[in-house]
RODRENPA-195871 format. One record per atom (N, C-alpha, C): z, x, y. Coordinates in steps of 0.1 Angstrom, whole numbers, plus 2048, in hexadecimal, padded with zeros to 3 digits. Atoms other than C-alpha are relative to their C-alpha. Layout:
residues N
ZXY;...
END
This chain:
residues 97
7F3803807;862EDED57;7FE7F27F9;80081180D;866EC2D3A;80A7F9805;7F880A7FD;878EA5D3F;8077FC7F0;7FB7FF80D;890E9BD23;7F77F77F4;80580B809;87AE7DD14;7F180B7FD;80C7FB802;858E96D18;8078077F5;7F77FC80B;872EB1D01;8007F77F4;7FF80380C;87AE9ACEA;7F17F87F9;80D8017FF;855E8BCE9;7F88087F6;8067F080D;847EAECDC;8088087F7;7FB7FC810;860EB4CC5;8007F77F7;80680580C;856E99CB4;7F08007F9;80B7FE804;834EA1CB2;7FD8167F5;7FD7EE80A;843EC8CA7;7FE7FF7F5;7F980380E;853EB5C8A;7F77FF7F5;80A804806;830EB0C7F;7FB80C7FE;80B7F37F9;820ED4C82;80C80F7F2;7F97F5804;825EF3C6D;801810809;8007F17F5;82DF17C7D;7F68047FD;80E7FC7FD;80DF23C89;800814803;8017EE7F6;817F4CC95;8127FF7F8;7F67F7804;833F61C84;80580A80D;7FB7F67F4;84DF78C96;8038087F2;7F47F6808;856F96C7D;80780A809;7FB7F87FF;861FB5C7E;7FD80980E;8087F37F2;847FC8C99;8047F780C;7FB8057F2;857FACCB0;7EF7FB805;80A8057F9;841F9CCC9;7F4809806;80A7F37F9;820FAFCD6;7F47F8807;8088067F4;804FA5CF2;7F57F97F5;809806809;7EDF9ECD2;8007F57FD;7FD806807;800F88CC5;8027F180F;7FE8067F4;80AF79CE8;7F17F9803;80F8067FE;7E2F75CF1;8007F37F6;80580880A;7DDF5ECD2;80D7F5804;7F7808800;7FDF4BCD7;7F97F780C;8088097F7;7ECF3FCF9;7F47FD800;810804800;7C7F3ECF1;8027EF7F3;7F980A807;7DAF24CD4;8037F3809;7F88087F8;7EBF12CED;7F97FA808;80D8067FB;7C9F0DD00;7F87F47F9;806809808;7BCEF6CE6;80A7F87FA;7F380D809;7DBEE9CD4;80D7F480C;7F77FC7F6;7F6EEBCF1;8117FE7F8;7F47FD802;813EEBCDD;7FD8077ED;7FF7F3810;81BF08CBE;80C7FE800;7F27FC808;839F0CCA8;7FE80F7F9;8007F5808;843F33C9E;8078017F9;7F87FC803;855F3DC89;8058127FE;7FC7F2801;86DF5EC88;8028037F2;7FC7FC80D;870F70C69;80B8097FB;7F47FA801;88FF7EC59;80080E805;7FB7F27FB;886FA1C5F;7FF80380B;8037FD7F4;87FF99C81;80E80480B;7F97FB7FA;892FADC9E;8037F1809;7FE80E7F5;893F89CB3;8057F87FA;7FC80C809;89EF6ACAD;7F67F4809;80980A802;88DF4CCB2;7FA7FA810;7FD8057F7;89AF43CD5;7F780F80A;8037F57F5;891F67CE3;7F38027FE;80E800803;870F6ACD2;7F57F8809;80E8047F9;863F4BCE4;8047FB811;7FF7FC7F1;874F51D07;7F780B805;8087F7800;85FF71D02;7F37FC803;811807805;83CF60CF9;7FC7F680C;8038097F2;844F44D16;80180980C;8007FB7F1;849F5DD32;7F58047FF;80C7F67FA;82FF70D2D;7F47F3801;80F8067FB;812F50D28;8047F580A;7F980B7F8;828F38D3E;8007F17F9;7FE80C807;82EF20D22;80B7FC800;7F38067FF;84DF0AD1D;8058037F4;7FA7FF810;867F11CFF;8057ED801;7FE80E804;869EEBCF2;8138037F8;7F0804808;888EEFCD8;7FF80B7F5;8047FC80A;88DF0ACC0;80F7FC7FB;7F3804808;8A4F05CA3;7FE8087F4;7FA7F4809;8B0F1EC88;7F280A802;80E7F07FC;88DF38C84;7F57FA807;80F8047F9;872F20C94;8037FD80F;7FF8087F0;86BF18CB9;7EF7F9804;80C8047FC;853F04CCB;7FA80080A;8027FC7F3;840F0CCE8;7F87F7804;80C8077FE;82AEF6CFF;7FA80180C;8037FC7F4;814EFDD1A;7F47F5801;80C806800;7FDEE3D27;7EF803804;8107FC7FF;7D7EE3D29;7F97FC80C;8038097F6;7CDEDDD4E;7F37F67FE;812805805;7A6ED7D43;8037F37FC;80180E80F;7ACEC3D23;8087FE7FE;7F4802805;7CBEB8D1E;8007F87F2;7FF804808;7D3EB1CFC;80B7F57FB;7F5806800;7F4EA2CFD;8047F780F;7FA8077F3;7FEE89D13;80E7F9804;7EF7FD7FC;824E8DD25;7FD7F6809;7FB80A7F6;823E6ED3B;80A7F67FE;7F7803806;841E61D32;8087FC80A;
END
């Protein structure tokens, strides 16, 4: 669980970052799931975005993507969200705050 200064923390490093993984139309799928966490292994935090003809929205998209790799939804706002899952190995980011 994030603490509010870790949250606001990596949404300033979001502010920096372009969407890395699309949501359309075919919705979310394990393919797209795998890559979102093999991502998250190396980066530890992604921004998606949903796309208009997508059946989700932005918020349900990456409740979706975090249950299943056990990532955190950081903050989504109008079609992007951001997700962050840390790296136990290598941590990339450092939450000691």
């Amino acid at each position: 669980m994030l603490t509010s200064k870790q949250r606001a923390y990596l949404k300033s490093i979001a502010a920096n970052i372009d969407p890395t993984f699309q949501v359309g139309k075919g919705g979310v799928n394990d393919a797209q799931v795998k890559q979102v966490d093999d991502y998250l292994k190396v980066h530890e935090i992604v921004k998606i975005k949903c796309l208009d003809n997508s059946m989700y929205t932005a918020r349900e998209a990456a409740e979706e993507i975090a249950s299943k790799i056990d990532a955190e939804v950081v903050i989504t706002i109008g079609s992007k969200a951001v997700l962050y899952k840390r790296n136990p190995e290598k941590p990339v980011i450092d939450l000691k705050l």
